[in-house]
KOLMAR-882963 format. One line per field, with one value per atom (N, C-alpha, C): x negated, y, z negated; residue in one letter; residue number from 1; atom name. Coordinates in steps of 0.001 Angstrom, whole numbers, plus 500000, padded with zeros to 6 digits. Last residue first. Layout:
residues N
c1 [X;...]
c2 [Y;...]
c3 [Z;...]
resn [A;...]
resi [NUM;...]
name [CA;...]
end
This chain:
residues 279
c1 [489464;490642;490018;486740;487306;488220;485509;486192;487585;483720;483955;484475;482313;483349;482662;482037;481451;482310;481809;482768;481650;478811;479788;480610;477928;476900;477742;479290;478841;477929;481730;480544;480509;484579;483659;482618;485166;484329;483450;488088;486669;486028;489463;489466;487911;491301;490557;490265;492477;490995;490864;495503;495236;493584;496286;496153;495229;496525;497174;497102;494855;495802;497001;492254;493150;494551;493101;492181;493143;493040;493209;492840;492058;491446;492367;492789;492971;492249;489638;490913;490867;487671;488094;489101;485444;487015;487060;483204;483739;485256;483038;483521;483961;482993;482078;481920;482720;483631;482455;483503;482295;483222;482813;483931;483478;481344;481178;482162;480313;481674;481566;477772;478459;479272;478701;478452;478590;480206;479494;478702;481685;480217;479902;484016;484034;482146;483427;483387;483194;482507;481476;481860;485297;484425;482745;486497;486955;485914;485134;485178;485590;485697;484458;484497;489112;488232;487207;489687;490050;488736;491285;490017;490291;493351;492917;491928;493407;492292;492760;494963;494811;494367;494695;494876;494644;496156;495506;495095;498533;497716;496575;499441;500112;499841;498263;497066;498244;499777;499226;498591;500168;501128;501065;498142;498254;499207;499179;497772;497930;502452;501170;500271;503927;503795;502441;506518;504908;504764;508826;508823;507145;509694;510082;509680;509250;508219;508683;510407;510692;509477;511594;510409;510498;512911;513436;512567;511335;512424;512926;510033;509126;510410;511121;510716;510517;509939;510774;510581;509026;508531;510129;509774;509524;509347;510372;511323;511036;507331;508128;509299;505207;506294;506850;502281;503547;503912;500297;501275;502526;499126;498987;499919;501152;499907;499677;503520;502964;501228;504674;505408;505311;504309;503527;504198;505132;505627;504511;504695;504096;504669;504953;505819;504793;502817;504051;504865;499589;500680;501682;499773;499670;499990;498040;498657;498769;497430;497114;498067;497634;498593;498013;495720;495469;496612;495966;497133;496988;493516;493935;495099;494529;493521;493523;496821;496992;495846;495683;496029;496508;493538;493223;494138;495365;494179;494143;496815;497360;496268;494343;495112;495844;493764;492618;493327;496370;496087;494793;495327;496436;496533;492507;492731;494189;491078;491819;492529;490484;489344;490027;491531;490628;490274;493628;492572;492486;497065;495986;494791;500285;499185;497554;502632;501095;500752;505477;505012;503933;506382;505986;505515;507102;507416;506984;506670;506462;506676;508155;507813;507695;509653;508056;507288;510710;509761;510231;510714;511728;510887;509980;509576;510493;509297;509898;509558;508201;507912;508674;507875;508479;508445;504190;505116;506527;500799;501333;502985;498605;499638;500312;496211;496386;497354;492955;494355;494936;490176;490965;492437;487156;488585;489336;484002;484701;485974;483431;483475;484249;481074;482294;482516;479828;479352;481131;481281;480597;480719;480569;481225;480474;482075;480901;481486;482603;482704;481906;483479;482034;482634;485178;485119;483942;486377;485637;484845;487406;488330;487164;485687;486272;487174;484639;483792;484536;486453;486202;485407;486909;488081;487338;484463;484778;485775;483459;484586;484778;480381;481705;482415;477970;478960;479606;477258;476163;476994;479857;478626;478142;482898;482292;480309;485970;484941;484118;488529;487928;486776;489128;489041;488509;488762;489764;489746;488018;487016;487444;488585;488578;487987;486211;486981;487568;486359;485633;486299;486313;487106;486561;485831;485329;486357;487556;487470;486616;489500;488282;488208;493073;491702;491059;494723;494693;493516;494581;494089;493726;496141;494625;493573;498924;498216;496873;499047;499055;498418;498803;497968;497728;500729;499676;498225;503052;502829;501231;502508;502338;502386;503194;501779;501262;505662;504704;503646;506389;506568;505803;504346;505953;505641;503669;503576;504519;503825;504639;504352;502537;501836;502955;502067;503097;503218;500303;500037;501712;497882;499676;499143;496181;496045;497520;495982;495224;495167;497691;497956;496886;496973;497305;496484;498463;497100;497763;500176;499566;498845;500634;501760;501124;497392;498577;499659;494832;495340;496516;493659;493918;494421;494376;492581;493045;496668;495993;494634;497900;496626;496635;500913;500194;499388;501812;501982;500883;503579;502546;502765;503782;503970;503302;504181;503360;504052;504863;505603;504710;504905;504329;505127;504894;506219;505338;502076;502461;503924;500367;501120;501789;497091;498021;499195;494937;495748;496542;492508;493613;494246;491000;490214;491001;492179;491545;491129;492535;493574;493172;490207;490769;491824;489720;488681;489062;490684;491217;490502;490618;490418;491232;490446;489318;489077;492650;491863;490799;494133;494339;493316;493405;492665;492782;495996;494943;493962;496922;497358;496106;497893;496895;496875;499873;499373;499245;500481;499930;499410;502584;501669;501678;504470;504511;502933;505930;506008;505920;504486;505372;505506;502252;502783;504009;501662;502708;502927;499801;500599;502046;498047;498303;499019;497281;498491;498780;494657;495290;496258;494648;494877;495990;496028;494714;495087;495316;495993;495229;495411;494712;495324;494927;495922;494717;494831;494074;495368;496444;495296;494597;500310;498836;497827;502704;501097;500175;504664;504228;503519;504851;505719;505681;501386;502546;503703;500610;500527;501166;503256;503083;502011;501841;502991;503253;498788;499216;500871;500075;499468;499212;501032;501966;501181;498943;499875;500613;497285;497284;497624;499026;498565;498605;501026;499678;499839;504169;503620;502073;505070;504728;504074;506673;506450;506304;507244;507758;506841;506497;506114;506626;507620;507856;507848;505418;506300;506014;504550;505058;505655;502265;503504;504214;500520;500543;502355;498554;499161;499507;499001;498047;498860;499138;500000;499107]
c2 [503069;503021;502204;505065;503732;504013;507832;507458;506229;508143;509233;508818;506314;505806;507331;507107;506986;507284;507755;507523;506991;509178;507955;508697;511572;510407;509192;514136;513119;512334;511902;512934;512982;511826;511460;512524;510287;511419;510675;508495;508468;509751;506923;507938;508053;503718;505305;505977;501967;501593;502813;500077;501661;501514;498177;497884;499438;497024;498219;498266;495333;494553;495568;496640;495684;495263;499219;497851;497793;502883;501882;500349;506289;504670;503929;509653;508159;507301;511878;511129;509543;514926;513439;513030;515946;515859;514453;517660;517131;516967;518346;518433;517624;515894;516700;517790;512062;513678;514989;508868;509653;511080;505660;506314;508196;503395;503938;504782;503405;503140;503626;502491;503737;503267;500920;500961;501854;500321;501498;501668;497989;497749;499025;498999;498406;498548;499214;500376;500100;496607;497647;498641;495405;495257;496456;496993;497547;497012;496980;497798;497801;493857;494034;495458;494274;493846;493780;498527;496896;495686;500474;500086;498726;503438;502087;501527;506562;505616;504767;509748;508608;507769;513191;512162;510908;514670;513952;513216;515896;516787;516447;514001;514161;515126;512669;513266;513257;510471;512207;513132;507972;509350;510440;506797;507451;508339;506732;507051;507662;506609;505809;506892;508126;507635;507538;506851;506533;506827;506648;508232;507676;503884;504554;505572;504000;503067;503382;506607;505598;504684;509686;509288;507657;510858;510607;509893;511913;510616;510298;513763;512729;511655;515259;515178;513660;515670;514727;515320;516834;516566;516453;518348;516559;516496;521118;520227;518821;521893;521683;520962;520112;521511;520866;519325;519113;520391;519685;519458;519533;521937;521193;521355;522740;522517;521407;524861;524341;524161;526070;525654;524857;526839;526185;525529;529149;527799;527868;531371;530755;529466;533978;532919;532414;536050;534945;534307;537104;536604;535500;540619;539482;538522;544233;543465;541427;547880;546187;544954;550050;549846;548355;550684;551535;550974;549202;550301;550927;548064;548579;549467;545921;546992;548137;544349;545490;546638;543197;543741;545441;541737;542786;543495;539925;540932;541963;538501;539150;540743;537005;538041;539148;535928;536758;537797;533724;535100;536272;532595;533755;534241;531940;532051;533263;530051;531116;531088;527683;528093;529530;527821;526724;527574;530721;529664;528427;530952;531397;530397;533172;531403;532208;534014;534242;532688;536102;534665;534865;537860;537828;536366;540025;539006;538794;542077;542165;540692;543586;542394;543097;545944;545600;544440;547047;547279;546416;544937;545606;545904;544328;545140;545635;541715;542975;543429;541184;541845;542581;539349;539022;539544;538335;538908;538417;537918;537938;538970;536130;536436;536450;534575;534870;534972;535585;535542;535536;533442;534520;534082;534121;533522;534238;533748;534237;532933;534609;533510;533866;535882;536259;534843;534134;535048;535032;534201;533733;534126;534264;535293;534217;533321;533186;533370;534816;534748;534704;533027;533559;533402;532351;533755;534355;530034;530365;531714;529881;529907;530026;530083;531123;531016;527695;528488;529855;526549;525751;527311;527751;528050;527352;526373;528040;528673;522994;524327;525821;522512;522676;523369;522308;520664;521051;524771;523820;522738;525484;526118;524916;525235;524538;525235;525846;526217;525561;526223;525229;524864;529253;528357;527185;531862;530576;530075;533663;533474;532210;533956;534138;533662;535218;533997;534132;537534;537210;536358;537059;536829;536458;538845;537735;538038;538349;538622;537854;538122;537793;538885;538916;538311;538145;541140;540068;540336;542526;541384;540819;545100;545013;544109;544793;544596;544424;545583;544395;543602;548276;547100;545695;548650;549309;548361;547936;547465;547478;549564;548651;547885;552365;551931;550356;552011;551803;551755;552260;550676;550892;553570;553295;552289;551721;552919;552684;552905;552083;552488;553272;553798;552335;552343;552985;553199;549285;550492;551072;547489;547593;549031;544403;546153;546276;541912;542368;544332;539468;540721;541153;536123;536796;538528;533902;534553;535279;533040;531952;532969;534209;534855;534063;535789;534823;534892;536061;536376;536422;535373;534271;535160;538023;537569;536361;540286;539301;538968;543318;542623;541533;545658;544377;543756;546904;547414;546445;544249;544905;545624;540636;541476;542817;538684;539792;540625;535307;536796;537400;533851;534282;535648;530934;532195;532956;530134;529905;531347;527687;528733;529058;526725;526494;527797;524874;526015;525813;521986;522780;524016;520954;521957;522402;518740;520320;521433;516837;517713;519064;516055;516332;517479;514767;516219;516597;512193;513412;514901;509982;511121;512371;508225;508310;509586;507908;508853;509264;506077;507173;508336;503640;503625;505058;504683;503961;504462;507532;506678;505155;510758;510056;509167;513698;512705;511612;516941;515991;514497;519137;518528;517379;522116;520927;520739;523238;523659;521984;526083;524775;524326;526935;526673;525473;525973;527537;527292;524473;524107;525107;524978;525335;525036;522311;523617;523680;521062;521329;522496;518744;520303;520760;515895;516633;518723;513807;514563;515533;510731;511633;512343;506458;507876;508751;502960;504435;505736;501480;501372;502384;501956;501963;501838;501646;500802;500778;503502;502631;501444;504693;504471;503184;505454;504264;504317;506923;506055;504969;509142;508386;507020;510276;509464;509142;510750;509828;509354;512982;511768;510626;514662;514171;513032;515215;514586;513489;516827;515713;514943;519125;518167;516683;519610;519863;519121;521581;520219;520528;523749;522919;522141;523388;524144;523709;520269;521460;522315;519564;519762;520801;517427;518675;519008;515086;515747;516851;512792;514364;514968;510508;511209;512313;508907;510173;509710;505036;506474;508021;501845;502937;503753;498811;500000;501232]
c3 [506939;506060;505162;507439;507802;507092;509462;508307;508650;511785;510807;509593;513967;513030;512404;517647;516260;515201;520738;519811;518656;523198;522643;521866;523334;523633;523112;523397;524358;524273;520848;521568;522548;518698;520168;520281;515634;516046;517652;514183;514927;515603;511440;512165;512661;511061;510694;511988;512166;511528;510912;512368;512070;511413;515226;513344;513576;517571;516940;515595;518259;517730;517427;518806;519967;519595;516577;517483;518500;516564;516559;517292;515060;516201;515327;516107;515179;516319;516295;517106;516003;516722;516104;516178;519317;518932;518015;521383;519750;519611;524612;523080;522279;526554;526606;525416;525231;525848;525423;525610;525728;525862;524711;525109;524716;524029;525282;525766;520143;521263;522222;518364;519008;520254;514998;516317;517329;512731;512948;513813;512556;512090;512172;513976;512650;511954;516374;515652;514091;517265;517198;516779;517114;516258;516327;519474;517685;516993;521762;520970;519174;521530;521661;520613;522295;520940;520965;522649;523090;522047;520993;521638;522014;521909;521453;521840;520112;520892;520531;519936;519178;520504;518956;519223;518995;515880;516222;517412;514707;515331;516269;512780;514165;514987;510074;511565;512577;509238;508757;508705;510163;510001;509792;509153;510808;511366;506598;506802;508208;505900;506381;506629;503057;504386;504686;501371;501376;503027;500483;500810;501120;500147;501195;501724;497452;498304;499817;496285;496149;497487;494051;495210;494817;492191;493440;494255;490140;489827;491091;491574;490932;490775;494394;492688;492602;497449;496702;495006;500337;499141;498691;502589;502827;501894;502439;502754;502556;502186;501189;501317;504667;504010;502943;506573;505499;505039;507894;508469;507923;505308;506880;507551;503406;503172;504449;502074;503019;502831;499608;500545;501889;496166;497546;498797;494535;494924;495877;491729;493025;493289;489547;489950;491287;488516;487113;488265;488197;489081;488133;487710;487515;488144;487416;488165;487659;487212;487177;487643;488614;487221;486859;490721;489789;488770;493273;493192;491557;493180;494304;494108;491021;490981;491684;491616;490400;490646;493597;493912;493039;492258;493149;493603;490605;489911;491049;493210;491849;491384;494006;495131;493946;492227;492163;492912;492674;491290;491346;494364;494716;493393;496043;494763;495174;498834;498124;496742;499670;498735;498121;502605;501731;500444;503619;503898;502824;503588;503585;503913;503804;504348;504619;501762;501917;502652;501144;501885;501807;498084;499379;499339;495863;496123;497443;493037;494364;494606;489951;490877;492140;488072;488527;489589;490733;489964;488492;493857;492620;491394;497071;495668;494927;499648;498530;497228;502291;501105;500622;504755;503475;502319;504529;505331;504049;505786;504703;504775;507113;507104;505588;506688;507969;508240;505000;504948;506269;504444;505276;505007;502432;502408;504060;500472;501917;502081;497332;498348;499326;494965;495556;496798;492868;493762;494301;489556;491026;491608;485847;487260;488129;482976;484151;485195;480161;480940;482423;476905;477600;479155;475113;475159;476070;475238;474294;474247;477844;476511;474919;479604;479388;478042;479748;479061;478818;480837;479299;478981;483319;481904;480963;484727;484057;483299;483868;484627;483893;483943;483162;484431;485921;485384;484697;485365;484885;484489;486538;486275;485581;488939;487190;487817;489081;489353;488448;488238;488071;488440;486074;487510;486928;484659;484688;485800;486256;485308;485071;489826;488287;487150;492646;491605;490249;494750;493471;492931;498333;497359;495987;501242;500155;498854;504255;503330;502518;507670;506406;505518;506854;507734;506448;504745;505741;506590;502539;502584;503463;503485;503173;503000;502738;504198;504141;500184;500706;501938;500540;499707;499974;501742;502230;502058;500699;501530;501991;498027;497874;499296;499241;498636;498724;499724;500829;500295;497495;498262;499036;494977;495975;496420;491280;493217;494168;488007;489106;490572;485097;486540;487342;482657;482827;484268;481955;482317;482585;479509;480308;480420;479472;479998;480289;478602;478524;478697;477879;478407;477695;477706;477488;478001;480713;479895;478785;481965;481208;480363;484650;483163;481720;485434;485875;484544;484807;486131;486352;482367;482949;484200;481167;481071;481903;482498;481826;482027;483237;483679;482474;483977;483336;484077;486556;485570;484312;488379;488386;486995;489257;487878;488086;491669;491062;489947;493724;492942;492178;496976;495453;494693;498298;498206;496841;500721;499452;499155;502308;502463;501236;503636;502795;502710;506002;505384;504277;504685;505451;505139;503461;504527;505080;501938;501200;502056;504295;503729;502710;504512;505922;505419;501759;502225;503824;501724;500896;501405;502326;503464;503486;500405;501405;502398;499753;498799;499589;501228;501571;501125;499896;500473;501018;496924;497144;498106;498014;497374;497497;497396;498038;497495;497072;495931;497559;497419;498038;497036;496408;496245;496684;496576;497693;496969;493533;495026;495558;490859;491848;493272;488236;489903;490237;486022;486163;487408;486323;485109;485885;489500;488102;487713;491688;491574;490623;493792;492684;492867;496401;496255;494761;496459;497601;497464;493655;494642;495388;493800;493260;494438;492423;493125;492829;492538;492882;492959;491769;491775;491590;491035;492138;491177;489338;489216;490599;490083;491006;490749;487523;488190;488853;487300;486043;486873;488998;488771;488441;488935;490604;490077;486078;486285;487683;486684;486194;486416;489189;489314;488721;486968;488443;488728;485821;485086;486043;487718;486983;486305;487734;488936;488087;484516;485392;486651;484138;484205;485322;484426;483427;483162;487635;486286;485436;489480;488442;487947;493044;491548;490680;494890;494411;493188;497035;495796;494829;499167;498946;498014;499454;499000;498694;501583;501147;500515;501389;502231;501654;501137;501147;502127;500000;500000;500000]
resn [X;X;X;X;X;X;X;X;X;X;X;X;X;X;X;X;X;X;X;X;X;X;X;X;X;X;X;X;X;X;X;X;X;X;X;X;X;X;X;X;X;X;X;X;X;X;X;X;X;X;X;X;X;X;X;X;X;X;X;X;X;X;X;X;X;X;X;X;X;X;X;X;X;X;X;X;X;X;X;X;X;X;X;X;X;X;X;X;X;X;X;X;X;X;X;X;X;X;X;X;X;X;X;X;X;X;X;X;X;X;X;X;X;X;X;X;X;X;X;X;X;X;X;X;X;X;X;X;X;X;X;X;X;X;X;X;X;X;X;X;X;X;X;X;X;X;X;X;X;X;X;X;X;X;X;X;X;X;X;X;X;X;X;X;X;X;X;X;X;X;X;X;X;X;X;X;X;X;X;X;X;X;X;X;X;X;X;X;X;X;X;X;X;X;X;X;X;X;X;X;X;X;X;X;X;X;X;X;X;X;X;X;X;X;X;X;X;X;X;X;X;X;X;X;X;X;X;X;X;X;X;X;X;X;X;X;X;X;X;X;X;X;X;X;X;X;X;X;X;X;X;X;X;X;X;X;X;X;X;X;X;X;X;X;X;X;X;X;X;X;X;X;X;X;X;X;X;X;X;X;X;X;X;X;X;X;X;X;X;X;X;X;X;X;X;X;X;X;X;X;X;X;X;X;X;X;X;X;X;X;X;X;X;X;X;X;X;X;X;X;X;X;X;X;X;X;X;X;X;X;X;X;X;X;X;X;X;X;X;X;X;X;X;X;X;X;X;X;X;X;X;X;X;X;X;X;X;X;X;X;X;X;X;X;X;X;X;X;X;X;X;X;X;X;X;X;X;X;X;X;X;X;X;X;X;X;X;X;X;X;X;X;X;X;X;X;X;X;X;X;X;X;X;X;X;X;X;X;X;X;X;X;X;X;X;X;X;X;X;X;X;X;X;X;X;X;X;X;X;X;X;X;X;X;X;X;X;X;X;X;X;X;X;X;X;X;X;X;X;X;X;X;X;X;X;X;X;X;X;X;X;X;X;X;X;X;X;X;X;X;X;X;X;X;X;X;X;X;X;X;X;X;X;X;X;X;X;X;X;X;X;X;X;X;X;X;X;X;X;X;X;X;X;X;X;X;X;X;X;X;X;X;X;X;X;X;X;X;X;X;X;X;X;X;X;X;X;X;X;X;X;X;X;X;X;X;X;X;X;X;X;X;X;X;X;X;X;X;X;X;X;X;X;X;X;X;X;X;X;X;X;X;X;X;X;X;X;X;X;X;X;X;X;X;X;X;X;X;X;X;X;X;X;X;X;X;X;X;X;X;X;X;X;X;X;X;X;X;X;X;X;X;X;X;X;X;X;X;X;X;X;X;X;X;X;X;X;X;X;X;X;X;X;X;X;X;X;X;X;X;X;X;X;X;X;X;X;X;X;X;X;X;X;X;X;X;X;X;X;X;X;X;X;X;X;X;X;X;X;X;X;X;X;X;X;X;X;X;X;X;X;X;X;X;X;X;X;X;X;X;X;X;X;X;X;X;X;X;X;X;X;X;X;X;X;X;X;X;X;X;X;X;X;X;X;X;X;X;X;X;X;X;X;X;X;X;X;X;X;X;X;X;X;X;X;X;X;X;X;X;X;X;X;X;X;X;X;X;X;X;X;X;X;X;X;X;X;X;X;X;X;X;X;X;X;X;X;X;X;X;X;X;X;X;X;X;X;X;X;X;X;X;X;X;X;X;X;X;X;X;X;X;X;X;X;X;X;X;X;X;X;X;X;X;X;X;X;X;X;X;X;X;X;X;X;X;X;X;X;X;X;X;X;X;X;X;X;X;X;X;X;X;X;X;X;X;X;X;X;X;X;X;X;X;X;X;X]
resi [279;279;279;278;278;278;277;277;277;276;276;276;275;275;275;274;274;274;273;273;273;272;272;272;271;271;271;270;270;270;269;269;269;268;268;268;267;267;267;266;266;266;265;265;265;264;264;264;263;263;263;262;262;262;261;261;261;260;260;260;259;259;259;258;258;258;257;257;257;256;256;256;255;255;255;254;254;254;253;253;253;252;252;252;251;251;251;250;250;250;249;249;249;248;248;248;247;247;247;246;246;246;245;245;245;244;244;244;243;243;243;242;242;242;241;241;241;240;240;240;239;239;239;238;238;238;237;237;237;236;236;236;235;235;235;234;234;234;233;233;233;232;232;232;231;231;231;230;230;230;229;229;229;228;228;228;227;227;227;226;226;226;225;225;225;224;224;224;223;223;223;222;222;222;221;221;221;220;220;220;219;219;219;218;218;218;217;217;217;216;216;216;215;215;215;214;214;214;213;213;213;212;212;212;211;211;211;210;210;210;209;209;209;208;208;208;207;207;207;206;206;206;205;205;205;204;204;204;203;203;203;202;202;202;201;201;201;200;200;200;199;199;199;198;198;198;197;197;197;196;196;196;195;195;195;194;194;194;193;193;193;192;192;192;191;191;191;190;190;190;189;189;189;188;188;188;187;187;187;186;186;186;185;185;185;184;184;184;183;183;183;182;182;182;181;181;181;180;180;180;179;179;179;178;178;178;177;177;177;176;176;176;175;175;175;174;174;174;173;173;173;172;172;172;171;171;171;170;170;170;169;169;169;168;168;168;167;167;167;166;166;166;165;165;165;164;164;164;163;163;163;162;162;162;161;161;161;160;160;160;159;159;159;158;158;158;157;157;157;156;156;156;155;155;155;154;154;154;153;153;153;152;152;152;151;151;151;150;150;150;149;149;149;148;148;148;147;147;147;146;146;146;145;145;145;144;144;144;143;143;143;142;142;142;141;141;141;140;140;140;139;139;139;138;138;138;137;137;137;136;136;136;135;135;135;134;134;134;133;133;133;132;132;132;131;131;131;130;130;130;129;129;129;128;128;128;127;127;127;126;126;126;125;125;125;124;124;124;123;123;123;122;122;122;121;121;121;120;120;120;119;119;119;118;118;118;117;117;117;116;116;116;115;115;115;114;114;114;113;113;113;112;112;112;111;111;111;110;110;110;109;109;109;108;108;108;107;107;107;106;106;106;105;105;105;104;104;104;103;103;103;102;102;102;101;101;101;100;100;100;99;99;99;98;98;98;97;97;97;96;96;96;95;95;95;94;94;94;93;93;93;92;92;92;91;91;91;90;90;90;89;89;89;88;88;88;87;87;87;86;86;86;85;85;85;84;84;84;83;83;83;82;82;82;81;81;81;80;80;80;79;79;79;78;78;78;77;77;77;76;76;76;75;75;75;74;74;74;73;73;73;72;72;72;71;71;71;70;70;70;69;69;69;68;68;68;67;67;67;66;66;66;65;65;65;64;64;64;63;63;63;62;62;62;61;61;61;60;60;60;59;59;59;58;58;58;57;57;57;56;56;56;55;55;55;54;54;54;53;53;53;52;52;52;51;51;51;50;50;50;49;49;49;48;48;48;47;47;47;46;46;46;45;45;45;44;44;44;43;43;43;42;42;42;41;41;41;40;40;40;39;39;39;38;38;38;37;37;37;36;36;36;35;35;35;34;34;34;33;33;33;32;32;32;31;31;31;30;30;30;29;29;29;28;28;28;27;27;27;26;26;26;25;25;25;24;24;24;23;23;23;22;22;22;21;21;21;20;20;20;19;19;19;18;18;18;17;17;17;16;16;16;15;15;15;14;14;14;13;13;13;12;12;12;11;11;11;10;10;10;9;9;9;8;8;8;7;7;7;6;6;6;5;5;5;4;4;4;3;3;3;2;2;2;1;1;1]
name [N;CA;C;N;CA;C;N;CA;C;N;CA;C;N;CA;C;N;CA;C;N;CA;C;N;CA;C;N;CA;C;N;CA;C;N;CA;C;N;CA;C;N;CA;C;N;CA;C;N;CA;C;N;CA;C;N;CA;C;N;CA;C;N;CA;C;N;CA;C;N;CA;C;N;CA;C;N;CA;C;N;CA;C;N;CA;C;N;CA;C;N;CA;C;N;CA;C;N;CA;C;N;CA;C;N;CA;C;N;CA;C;N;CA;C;N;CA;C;N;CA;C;N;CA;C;N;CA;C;N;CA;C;N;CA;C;N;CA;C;N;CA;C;N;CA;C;N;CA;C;N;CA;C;N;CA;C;N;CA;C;N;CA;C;N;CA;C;N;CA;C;N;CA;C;N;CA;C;N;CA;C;N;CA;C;N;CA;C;N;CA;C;N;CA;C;N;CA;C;N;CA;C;N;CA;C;N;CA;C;N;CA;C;N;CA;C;N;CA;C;N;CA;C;N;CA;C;N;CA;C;N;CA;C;N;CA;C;N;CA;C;N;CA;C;N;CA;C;N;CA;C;N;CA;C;N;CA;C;N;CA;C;N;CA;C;N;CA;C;N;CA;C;N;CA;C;N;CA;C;N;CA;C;N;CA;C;N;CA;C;N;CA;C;N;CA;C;N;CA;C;N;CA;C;N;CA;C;N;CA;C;N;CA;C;N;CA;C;N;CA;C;N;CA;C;N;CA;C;N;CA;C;N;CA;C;N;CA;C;N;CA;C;N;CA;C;N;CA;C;N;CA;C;N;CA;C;N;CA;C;N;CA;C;N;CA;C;N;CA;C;N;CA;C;N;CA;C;N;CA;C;N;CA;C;N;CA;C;N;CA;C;N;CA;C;N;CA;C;N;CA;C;N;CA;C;N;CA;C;N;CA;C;N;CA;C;N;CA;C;N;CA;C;N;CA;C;N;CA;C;N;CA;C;N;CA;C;N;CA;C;N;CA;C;N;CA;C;N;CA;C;N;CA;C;N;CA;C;N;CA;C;N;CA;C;N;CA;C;N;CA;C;N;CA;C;N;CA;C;N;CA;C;N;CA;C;N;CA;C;N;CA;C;N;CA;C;N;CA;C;N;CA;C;N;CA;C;N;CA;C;N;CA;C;N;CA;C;N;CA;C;N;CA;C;N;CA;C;N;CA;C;N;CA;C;N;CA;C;N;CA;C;N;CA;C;N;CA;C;N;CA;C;N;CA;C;N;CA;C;N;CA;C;N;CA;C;N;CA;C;N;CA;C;N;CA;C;N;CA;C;N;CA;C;N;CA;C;N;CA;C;N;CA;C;N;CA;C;N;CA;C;N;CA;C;N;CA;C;N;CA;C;N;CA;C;N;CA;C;N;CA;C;N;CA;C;N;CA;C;N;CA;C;N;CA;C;N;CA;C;N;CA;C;N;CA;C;N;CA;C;N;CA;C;N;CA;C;N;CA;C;N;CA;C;N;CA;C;N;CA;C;N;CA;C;N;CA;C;N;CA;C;N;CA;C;N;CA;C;N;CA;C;N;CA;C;N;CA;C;N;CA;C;N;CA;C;N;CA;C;N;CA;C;N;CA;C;N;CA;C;N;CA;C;N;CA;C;N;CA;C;N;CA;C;N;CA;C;N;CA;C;N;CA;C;N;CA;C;N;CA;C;N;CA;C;N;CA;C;N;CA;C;N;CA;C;N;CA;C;N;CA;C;N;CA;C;N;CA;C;N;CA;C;N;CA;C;N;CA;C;N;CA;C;N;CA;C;N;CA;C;N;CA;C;N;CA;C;N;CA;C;N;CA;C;N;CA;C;N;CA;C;N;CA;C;N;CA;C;N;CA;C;N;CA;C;N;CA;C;N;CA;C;N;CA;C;N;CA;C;N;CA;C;N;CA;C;N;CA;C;N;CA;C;N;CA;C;N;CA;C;N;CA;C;N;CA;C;N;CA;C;N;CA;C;N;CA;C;N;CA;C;N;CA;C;N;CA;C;N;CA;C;N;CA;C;N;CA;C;N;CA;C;N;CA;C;N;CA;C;N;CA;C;N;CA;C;N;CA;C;N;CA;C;N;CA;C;N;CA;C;N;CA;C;N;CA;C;N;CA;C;N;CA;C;N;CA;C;N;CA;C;N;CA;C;N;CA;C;N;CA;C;N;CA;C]
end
């Protein structure tokens, strides 16, 4: 039993929880999910299921899209409604300010991390050290925003769609934004609505999800093309052999055998096909 599950994570509850319980539910072997989402977040999480774990780093490299909401006026030490308040300000800006602001994100960009991350310095994560009152800064990290739309403003909330890169922080989005308009700023609501191919519509809650909602491995590359090899080929891919199937750009593509049985996924060159990742 190997593949992805889609489910719609509450408030409250960590990533990691979600995954122990998809464990004990099921008794898989293996689980782990492909893109953490704070205690306070909700939305669309990815849980990877036995042999699926394998090709957990196809899915972290993907976009992500998220409904977010902003507190302005208030700065926490966590970024987010989790922290405690750090700065209240009286200072409310118009809307167009705040469009103005907003707009400002989009494309590249570097992005300073929060102190609360999971980021880890000498093998800790940067909330252990932040909860004890020592704060470790990182270099700033290049992000792109590639849309941000859907904006309203009732004082004090701002509410908006965001799809963004790998590696974006939407509470740092929060902090900067408070900054930028001089009252501070938090982030107290985020769903996750998209992450690849997948949306929020296909995710399930946890009591709802059933050996039905598993979907296959080859199911979750439909961006993919796909190779059959005939049987000489499959066993030389199997062994890690270079396959006589040749292109003038890079492209990785599902493989399947002679038999149609799902091997993983293969990287063409021009100098052949070559195994990227077995099931």
């Amino acid at each position: 039993m190997n593949g992805f599950i889609l489910v719609k994570k509450e408030t409250g509850i960590s990533s990691n929880s979600v995954v122990q319980k998809i464990k004990r539910k099921f008794n898989f072997s293996k689980v782990g999910h492909l893109g953490t989402l704070d205690p306070m977040a909700s939305g669309l999480l990815i849980i990877a299921i036995n042999r699926a774990t394998k090709f957990s780093s196809y899915f972290l490299n993907e976009t992500k899209s998220y409904q977010a909401e902003v507190t302005l006026g208030s700065s926490s030490d966590t970024d987010d409604a989790e922290g405690k308040i750090t700065h209240i300000s009286d200072i409310y800006p118009k809307f167009s300010d705040v469009i103005k602001a907003l707009n400002s994100f989009q494309g590249n960009s570097f992005q300073q991390p929060p102190f609360f991350s999971a980021l880890k310095h000498k093998g800790k994560p940067l909330y252990k050290y932040a909860r004890q009152g020592e704060l470790i800064s990182k270099p700033p990290r290049e992000i792109n925003i590639f849309d941000i739309k859907d904006i309203n403003y009732k004082k004090p909330f701002i509410s908006f769609y965001i799809k963004c890169s790998k590696g974006t922080y939407i509470r740092a989005i929060a902090r900067d934004i408070g900054d930028i308009l001089k009252c501070g700023g938090y982030l107290s609501k985020l769903i996750r609505t998209q992450q690849g191919c997948f949306n929020i519509e296909e995710a399930k809650n946890i009591s709802d999800i059933s050996f039905d909602n598993i979907i296959p491995i080859s199911e979750a590359f439909p961006n993919l093309n796909s190779i059959k090899l005939d049987e000489f080929q499959t066993k030389n891919y199997i062994n890690g052999g270079l396959v006589g199937i040749k292109k003038e750009i890079d492209e990785v593509v599902k493989i399947f055998s002679n038999e149609d049985k799902f091997l993983g996924l293969g990287l063409i060159k021009a100098t052949g096909l070559k195994l990227k990742q077995l099931v």
